[in-house]
C-alpha positions as CSV (number, residue, x, y, z in Angstrom):
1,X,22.0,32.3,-48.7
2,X,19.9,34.6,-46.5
3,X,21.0,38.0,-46.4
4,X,21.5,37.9,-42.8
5,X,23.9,35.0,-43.0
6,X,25.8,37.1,-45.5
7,X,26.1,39.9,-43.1
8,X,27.8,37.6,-40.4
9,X,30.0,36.6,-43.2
10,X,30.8,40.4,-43.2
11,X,31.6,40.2,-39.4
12,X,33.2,37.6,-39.5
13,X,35.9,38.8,-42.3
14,X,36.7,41.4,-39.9
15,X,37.9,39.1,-37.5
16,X,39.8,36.9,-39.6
17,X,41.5,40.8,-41.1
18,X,43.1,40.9,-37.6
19,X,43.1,36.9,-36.9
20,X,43.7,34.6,-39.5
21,X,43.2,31.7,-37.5
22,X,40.1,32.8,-36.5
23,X,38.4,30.9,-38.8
24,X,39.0,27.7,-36.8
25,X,36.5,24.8,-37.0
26,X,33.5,27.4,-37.5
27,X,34.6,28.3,-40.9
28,X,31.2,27.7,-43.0
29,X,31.1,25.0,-45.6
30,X,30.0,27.7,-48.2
31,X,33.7,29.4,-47.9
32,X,36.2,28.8,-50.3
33,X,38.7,28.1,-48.6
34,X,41.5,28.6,-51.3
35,X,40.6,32.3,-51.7
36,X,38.1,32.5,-48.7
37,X,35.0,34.8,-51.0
38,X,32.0,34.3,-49.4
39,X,29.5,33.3,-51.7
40,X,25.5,33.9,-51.5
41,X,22.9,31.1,-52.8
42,X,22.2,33.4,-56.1
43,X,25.7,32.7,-57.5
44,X,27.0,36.5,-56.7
45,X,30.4,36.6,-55.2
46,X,31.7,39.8,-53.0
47,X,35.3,39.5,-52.2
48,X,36.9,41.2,-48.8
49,X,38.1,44.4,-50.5
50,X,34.9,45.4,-52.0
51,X,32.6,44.9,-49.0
52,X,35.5,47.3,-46.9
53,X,35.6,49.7,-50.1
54,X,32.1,50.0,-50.4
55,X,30.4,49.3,-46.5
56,X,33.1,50.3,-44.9
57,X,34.4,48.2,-41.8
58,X,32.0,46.8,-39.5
59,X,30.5,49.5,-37.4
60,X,31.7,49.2,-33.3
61,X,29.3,47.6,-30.8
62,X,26.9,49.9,-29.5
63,X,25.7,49.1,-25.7
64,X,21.9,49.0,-25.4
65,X,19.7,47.4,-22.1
66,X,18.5,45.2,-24.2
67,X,21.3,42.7,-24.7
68,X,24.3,42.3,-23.8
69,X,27.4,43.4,-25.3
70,X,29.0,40.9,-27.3
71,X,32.2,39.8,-28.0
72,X,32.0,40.4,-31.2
73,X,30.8,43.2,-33.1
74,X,28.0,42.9,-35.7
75,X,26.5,45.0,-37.6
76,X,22.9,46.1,-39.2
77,X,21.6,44.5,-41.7
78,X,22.8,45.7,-45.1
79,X,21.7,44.6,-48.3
80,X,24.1,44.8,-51.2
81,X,23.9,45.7,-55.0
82,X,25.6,46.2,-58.0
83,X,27.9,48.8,-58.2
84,X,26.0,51.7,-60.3
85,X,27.8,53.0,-63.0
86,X,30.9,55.3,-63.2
87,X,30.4,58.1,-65.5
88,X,27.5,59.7,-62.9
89,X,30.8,60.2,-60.8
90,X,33.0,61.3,-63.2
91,X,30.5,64.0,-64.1
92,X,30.5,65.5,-60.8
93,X,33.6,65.1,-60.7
94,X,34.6,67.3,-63.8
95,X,32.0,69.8,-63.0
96,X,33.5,70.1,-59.3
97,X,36.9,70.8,-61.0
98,X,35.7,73.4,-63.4
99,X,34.0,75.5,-60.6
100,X,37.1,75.0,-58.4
101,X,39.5,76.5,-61.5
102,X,36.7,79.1,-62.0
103,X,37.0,80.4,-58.3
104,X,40.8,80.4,-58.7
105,X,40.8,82.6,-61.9
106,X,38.0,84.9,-60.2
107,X,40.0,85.8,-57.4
108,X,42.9,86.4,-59.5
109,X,45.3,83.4,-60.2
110,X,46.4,80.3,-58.4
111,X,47.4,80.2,-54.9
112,X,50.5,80.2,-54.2
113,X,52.9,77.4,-52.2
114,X,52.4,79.3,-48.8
115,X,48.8,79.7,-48.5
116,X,47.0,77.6,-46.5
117,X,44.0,75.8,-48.4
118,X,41.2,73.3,-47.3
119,X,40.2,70.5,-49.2
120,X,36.4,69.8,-49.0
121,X,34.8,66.4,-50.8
122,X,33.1,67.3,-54.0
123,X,30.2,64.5,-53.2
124,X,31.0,61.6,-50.3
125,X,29.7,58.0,-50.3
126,X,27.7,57.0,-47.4
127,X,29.0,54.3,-45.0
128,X,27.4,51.7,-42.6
129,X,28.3,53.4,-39.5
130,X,26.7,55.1,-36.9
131,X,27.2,58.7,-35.5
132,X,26.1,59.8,-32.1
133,X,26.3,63.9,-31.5
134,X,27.4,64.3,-27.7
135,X,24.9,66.8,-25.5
136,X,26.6,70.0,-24.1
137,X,24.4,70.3,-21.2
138,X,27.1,73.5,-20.0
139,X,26.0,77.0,-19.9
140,X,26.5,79.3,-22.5
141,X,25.2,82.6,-20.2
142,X,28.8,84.4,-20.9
143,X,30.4,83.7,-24.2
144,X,33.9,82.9,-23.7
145,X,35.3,84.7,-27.2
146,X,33.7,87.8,-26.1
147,X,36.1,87.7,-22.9
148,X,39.0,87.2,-25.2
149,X,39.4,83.4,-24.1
150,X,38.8,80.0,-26.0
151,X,35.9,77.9,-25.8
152,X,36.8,75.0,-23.6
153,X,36.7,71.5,-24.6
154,X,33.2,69.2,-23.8
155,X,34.0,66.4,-21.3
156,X,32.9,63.5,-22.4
157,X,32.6,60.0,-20.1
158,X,32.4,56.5,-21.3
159,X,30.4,54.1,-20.3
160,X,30.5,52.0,-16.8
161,X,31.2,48.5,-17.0
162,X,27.5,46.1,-16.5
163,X,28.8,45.5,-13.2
164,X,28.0,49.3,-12.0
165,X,24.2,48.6,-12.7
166,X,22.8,49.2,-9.6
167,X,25.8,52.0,-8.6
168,X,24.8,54.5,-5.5
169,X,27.2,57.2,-5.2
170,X,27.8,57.6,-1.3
171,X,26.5,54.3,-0.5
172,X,29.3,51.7,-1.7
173,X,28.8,48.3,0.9
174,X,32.7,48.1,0.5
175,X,33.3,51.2,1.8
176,X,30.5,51.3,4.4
177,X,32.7,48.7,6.1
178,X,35.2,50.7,6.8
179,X,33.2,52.8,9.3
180,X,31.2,52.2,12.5
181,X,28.6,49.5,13.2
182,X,27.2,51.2,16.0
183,X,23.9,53.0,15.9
184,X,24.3,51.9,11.6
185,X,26.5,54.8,11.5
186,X,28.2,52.4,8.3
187,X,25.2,52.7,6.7
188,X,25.0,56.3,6.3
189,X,25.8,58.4,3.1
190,X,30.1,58.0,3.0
191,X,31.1,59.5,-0.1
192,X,34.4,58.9,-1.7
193,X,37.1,61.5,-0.7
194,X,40.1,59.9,-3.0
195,X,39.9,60.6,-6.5
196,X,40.7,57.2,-7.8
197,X,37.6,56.0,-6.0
198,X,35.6,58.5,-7.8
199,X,33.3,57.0,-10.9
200,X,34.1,59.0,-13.7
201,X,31.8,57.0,-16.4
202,X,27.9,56.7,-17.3
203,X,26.2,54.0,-15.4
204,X,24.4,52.1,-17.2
205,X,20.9,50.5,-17.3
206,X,20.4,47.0,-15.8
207,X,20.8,44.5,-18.9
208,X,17.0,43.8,-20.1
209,X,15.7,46.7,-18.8
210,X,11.9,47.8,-19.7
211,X,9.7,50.7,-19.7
212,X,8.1,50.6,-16.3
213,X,4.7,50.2,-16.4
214,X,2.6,53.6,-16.0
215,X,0.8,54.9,-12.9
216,X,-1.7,53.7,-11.7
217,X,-0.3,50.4,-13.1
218,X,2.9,50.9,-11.5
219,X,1.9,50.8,-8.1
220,X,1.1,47.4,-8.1
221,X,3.4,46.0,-11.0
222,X,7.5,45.9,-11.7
223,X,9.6,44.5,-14.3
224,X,11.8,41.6,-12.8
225,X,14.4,43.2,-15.1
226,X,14.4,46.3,-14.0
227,X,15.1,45.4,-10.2
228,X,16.4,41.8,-10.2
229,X,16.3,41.1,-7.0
230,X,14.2,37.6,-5.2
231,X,15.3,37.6,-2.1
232,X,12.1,39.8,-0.6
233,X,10.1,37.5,-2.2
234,X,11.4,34.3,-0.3
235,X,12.1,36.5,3.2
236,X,8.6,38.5,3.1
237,X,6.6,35.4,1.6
238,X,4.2,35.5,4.3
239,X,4.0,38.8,5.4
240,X,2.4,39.4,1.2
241,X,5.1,42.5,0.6
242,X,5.9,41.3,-3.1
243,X,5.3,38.2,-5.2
244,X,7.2,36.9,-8.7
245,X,5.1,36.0,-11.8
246,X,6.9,35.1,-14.5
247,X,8.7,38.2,-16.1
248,X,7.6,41.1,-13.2
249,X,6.9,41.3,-9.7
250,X,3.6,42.4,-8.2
251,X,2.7,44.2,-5.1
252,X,-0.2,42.9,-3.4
253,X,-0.3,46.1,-1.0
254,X,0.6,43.9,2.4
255,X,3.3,44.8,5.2
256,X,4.7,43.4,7.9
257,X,1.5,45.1,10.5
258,X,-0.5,45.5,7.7
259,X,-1.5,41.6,6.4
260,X,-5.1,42.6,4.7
261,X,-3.0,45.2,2.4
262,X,-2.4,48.6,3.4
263,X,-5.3,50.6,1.8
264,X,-7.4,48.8,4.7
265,X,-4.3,49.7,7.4
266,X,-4.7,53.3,6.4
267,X,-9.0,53.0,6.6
268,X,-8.0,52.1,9.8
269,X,-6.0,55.2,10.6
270,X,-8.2,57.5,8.8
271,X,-11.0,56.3,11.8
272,X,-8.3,57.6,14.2
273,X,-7.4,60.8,12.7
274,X,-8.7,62.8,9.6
275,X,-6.5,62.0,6.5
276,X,-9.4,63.6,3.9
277,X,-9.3,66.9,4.9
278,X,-6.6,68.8,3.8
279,X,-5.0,69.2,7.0
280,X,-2.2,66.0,6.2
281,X,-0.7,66.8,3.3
282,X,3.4,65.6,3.5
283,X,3.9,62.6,5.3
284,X,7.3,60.4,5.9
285,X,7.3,56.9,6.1
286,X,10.7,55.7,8.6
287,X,12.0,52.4,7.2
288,X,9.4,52.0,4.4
289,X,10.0,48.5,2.9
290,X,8.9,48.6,-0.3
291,X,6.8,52.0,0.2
292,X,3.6,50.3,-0.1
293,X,2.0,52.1,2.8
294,X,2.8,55.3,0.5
295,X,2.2,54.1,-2.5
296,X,-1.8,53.8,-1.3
297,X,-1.4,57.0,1.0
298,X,-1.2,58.9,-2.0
299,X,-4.6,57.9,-3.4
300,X,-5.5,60.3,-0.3
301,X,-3.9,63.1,-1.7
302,X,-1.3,63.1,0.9
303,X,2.7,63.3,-0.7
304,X,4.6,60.8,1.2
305,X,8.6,60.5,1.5
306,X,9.8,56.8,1.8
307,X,13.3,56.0,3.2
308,X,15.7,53.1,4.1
309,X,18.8,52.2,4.7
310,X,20.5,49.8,1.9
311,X,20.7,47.3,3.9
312,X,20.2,43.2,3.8
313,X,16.8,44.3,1.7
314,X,19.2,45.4,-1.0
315,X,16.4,46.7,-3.4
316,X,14.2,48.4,-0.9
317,X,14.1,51.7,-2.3
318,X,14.8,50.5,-6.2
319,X,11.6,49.2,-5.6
320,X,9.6,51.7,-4.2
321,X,10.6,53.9,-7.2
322,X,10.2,51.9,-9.7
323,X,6.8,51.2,-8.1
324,X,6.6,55.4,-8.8
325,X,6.6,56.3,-5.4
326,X,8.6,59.2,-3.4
327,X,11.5,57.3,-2.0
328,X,15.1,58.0,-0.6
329,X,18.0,56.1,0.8
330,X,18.3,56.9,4.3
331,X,18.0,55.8,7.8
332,X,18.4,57.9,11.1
333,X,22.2,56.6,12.9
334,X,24.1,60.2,14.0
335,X,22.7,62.3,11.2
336,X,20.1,64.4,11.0
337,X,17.5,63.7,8.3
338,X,18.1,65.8,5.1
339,X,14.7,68.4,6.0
340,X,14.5,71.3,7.3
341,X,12.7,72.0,10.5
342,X,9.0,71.9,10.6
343,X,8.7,69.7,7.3
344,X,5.5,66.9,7.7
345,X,2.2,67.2,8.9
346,X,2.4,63.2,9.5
347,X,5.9,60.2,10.5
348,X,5.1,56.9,10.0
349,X,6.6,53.9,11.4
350,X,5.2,50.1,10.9
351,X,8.2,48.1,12.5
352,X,10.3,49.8,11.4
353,X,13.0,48.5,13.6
354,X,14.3,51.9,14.8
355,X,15.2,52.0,18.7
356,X,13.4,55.3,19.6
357,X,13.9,55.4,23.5
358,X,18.0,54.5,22.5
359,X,20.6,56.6,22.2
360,X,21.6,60.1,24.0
361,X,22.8,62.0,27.2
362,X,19.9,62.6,29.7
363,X,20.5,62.6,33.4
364,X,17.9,60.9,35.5
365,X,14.4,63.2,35.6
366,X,11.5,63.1,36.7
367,X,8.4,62.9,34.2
368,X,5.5,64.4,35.1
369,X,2.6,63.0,33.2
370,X,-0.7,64.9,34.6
371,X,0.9,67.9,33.5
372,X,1.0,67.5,29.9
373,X,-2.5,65.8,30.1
374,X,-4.0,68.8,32.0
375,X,-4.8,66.7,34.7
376,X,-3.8,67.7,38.7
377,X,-3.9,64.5,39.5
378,X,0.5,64.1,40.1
379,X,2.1,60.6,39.1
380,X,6.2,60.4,39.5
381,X,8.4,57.9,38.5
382,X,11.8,58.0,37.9
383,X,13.7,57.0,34.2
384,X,16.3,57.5,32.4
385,X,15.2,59.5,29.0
386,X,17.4,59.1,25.5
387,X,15.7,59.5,22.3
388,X,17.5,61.0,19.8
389,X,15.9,59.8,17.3
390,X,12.3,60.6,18.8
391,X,13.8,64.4,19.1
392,X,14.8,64.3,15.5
393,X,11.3,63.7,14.2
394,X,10.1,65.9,16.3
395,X,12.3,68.8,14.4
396,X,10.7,67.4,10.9
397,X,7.3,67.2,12.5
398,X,5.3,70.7,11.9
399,X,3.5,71.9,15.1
400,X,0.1,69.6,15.5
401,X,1.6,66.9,13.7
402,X,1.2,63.5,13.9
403,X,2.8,60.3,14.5
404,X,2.2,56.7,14.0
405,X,3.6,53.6,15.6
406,X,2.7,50.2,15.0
407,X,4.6,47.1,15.7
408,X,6.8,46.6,18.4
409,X,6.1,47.4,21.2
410,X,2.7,48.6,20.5
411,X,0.2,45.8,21.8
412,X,2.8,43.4,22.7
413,X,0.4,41.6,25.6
414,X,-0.6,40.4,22.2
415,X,1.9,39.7,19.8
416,X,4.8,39.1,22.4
417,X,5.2,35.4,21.6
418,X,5.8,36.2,17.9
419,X,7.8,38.6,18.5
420,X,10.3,36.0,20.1
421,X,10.7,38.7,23.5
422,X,9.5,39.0,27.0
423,X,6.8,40.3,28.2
424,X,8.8,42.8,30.9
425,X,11.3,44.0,27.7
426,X,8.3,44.9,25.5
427,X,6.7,46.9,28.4
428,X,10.0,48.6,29.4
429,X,10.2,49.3,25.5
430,X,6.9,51.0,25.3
431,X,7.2,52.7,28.6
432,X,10.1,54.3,27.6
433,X,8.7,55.4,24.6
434,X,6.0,57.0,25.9
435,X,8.1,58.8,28.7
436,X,10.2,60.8,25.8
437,X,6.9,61.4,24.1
438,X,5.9,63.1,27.0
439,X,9.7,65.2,27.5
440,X,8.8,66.3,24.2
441,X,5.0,67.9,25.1
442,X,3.6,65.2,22.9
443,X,0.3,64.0,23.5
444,X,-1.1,60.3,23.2
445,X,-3.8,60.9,21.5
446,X,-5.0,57.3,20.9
447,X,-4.1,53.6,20.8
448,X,-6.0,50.6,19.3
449,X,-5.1,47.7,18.1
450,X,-2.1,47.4,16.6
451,X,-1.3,51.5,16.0
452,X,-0.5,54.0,18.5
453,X,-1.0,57.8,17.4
454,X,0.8,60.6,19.5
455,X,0.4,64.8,18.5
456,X,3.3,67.0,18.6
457,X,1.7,70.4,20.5
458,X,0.7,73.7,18.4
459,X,3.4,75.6,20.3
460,X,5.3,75.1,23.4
461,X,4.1,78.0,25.8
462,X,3.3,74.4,28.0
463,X,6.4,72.9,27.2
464,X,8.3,76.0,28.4
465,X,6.5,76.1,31.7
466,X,7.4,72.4,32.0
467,X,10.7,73.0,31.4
468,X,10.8,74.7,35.1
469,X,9.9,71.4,36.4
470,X,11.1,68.9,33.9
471,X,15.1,70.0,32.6
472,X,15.4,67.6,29.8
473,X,15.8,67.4,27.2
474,X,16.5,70.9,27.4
475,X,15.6,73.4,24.5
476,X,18.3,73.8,22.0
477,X,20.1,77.4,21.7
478,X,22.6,78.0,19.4
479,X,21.8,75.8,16.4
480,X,20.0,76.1,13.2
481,X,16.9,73.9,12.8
482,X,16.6,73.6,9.2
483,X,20.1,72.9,8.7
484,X,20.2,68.9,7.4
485,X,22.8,67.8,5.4
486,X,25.4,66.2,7.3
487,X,24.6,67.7,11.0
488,X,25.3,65.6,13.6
489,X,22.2,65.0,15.6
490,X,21.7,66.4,18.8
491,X,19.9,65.9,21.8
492,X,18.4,69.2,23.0
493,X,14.3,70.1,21.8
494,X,14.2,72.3,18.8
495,X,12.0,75.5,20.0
496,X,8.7,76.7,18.2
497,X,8.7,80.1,17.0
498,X,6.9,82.4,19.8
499,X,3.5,82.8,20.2
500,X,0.9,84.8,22.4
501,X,-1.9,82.1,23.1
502,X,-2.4,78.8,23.6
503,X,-4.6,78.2,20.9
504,X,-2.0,79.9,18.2
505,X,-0.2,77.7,16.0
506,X,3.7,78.3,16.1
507,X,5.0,79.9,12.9
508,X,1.9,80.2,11.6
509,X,-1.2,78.3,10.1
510,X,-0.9,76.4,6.9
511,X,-4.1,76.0,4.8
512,X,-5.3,73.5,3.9
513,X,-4.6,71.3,0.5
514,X,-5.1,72.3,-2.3
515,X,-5.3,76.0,-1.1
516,X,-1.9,75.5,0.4
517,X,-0.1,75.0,-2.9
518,X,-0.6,79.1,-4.7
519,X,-1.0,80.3,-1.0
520,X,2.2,82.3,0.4
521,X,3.2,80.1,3.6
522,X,3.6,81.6,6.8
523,X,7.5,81.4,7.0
524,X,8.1,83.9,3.8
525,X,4.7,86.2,4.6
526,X,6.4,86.3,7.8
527,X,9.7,87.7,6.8
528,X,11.6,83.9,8.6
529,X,13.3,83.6,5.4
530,X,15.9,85.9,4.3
531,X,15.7,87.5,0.9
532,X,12.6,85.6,0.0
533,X,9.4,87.8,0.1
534,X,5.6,87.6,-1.0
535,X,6.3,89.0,-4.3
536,X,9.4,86.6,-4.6
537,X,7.3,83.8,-4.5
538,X,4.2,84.9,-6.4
539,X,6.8,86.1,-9.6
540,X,8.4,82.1,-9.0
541,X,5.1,81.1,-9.3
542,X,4.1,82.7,-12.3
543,X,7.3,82.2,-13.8
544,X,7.2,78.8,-13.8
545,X,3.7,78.1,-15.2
546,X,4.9,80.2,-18.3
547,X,8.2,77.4,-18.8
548,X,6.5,74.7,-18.2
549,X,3.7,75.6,-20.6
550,X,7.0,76.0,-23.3
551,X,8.7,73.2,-22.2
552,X,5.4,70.8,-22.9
553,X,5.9,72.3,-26.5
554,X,9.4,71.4,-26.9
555,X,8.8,68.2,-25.5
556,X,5.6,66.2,-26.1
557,X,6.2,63.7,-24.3
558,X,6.3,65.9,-20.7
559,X,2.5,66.6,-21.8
560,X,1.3,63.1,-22.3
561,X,-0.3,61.5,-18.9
562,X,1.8,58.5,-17.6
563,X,5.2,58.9,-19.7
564,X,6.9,60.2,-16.6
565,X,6.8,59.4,-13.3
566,X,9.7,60.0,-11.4
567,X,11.1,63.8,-12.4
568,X,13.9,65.2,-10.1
569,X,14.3,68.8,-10.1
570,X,18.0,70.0,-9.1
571,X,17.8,73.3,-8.3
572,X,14.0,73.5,-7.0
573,X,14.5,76.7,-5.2
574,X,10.6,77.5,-3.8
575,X,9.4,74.4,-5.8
576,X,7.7,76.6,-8.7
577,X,8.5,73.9,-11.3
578,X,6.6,71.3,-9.1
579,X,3.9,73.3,-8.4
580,X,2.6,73.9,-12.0
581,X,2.8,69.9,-12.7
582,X,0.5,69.1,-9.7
583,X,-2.3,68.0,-12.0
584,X,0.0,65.6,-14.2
585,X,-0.2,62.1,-12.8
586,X,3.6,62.1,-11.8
587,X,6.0,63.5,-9.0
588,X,8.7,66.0,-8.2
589,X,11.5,65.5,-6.1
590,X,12.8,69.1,-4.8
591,X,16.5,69.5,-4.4
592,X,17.6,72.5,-2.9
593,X,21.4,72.9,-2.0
594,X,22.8,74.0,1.5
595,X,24.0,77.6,0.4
């Protein structure tokens, strides 16, 4: 009988231990059945109590993403021989005993009755069973015996069940419901407040689950294991998002506004504006699908950030970072987004769905266009403005950035019938749009085809003397701009820093990539962030190439191109750590808390 066979024997017998009816039917024709030995083809016979004196009892299953647990446990294979001789072990044994006796009489008798004494194992015999040393990832800066305390016990957390694969803290669809539908409010970040709702386990991987390919492989390849997930693939057929081959999915590069792939659909913006020279460097893409537009943005040097809501498209954003691309579940409802002011050179949207001209609490005004377009040549109307939205990207957008609208409404004398609306709601649409671009002191700088660009101003000495005219949305007063986390929105302008000219940038000019990376930017050599200097951030700087120079020593792997991809740094501070990987085919995300 094969060894293997043998082994399930072994599993087996632990069963029937606890069961004896477990046998059943099943029981293998090979058993005796009198005294139940299992018996292997070479005529050896290994009875019950040697294989659980000997091996030990079979070890516990042991979760992997490669299979499933089963229902019952089985163990490695193990192959079994005579039992060696006896008198090695008896030798050991008396020469333990003489050194023990020889101790005693050294220190000066026996012990006595009281004393407490600890019995170690001369010699012990190895068992079939695994051992897994728990990580301590607490800090040890302050030793807790020197204080005169006791070291305090490691937590340690269990595994989640499979059905907590694809887990999101703060974004549970059960709890979501519980909350408003209006302006997707319910599908904002609602984290659990009772503790029994409160996962205290490790979640584990989905079952099946494979390397991901490397980058630049990545980008256009996913394992169907690691996101299982069709239902883009019949919904987006035509539109060339994602297709399924077999054991993976593959991006072809298309979009909804983008149907010849989206490294032509960026050529076509890079006519428009310059994407090549450094200026564009961080770019966010506002209800990204599967991120394919920055997946091929980044092939142009330019970082973007890819967000959506979990939504109907379940696995958006499990795509687009198993794709290896910067991604974040998100979407704009009564939040602000989780940036500080004056974050992007570059917003994207490619029907994205978003209602920018909705939502807010703007009296009737009237919007003077020839103003903002330096023209004298006076053109009134009178709308009703909202926007929130539209002001909230212009807080993210840095002065002289940029941003890109395709879709609805953008050529809809065009695409109306397809679009299944009327012509007069696609015109209203755009023309509202356009009138909160111009509240804001945007400019349009071009549109055609299918994508409309718009510029945010280099400062607002304009906008200010607009403001005399034009009321609202009025510039916001008593609020911090870069706080993100959790802020309600708000309809008010967020002001530029002062300036003296027209042609000064507000804040300060960045330069361009890659001399912005080791340059000191404008907000620290300007003294805008407290505590933070020049020197603060050249000595970050330099501290961090030194670790992760050491860290590449301790682990190989961080040094070898393509093993990582996705790296999430918690506590990124001025983002030294991601700075000195910048040449390593791979990404940082920055975390940086709200203190």
């Amino acid at each position: 009988m094969p060894d293997h066979e043998f082994q399930r024997i072994r599993a087996s017998d632990a069963r029937l231990k606890r069961d004896p009816e477990a046998w059943g039917e099943s029981e293998p024709k090979w058993v005796n059945r009198k005294k139940r030995y299992p018996m292997r083809e070479d005529g050896e016979i290994r009875t019950r109590n040697y294989l659980f004196k000997y091996m030990g009892p079979p070890s516990p299953p042991y979760y992997t993403p490669l299979s499933k647990p089963a229902a019952a446990a089985t163990t490695a294979t193990t192959h079994l021989k005579k039992p060696k001789k006896l008198y090695p072990f008896a030798i050991i044994t008396i020469l333990c005993s003489l050194s023990y006796l020889f101790g005693v009489w050294h220190h000066g008798g026996a012990t006595t009755p009281s004393a407490t004494t600890t019995t170690l194992p001369c010699f012990s015999i190895s068992q079939n069973t695994t051992t897994t040393t728990e990580l301590d990832f607490s800090t040890h800066h302050h030793s807790a015996a020197a204080d005169g305390g006791t070291t305090a016990a490691v937590k340690t957390y269990p595994p989640c069940s499979n059905k907590y694969s694809e887990y999101t803290p703060c974004e549970d669809p059960k709890r979501s419901l519980k909350f408003p539908r209006d302006r997707l409010i319910y599908r904002e970040r609602h984290c659990p407040t009772k503790k029994k709702e409160q996962l205290k386990c490790r979640v584990p991987a989905p079952h099946g689950y494979k390397t991901p390919f490397t980058w630049p492989r990545s980008r256009d390849l996913v394992w169907y294991a690691n996101v299982p997930h069709k239902e883009l693939t019949v919904e987006k057929a035509v539109q060339n998002w994602i297709r399924f081959e077999g054991d993976r999915f593959r991006f072809p590069g298309g979009g909804t506004m983008f149907p010849n792939g989206a490294d032509a659909y960026i050529d076509d913006i890079g006519k428009l504006i310059n994407l090549r020279d450094g200026s564009i460097r961080t770019a966010i893409d506002t209800g990204c699908g599967v991120a394919s537009w920055g997946a091929y943005l980044l092939s142009r040097n330019i970082l973007p950030i890819s967000f959506a809501p979990r939504d109907t498209h379940e696995a958006q954003v499990q795509f687009a970072l198993e794709r290896g691309v910067p991604a974040l579940i998100g979407v704009i409802a009564s939040k602000r987004l989780p940036y500080p002011s004056r974050s992007f050179d570059m917003a994207h949207c490619s029907r994205c769905l978003i209602p920018w001209g909705q939502y807010g609490n703007f009296a009737r005004i009237f919007v003077i266009r020839s103003f903002v377009l330096h023209s004298y040549n006076l053109w009134r109307d009178v709308h009703e403005i909202d926007g929130a939205y539209l002001i909230e990207v212009d807080r993210v957008l840095r002065p002289g950035g940029y941003w890109i609208l395709s879709g609805p409404p953008i050529r809809w004398r065009k695409y109306w019938k397809g679009w299944e609306r009327s012509r007069e709601d696609l015109n209203a649409e755009q023309m509202q749009i356009e009138n909160i671009t111009r509240s804001l002191c945007w400019k349009k700088l071009v549109e055609k085809d299918d994508i409309a660009i718009f510029q945010k101003p280099a400062n607002h000495l304009k906008c200010k003397k607009f403001r005399k005219i034009v009321k609202n949305p009025p510039f916001c007063s008593a609020q911090d701009p870069d706080k993100a986390w959790y802020t309600n929105l708000e309809t008010c302008l967020t002001p530029l820093p002062e300036v003296s000219t027209n042609e000064e940038v507000a804040g300060g000019a960045l330069e361009k990539w890659p001399k912005r990376l080791n340059v000191v930017p404008p907000r620290i050599s300007r003294g805008t962030l407290n505590g933070v200097t020049p020197e603060t951030f050249q000595q970050d700087l330099q501290l961090w190439k030194r670790r992760v120079s050491y860290y590449k020593t301790v682990n190989n792997q961080l040094g070898q191109a393509g093993r990582y991809r996705n790296i999430l740094d918690m506590n990124a501070f001025l983002g030294g750590f991601a700075a000195n990987l910048i040449k390593d085919p791979l990404w940082v995300m920055n975390v940086v808390g709200r203190g």
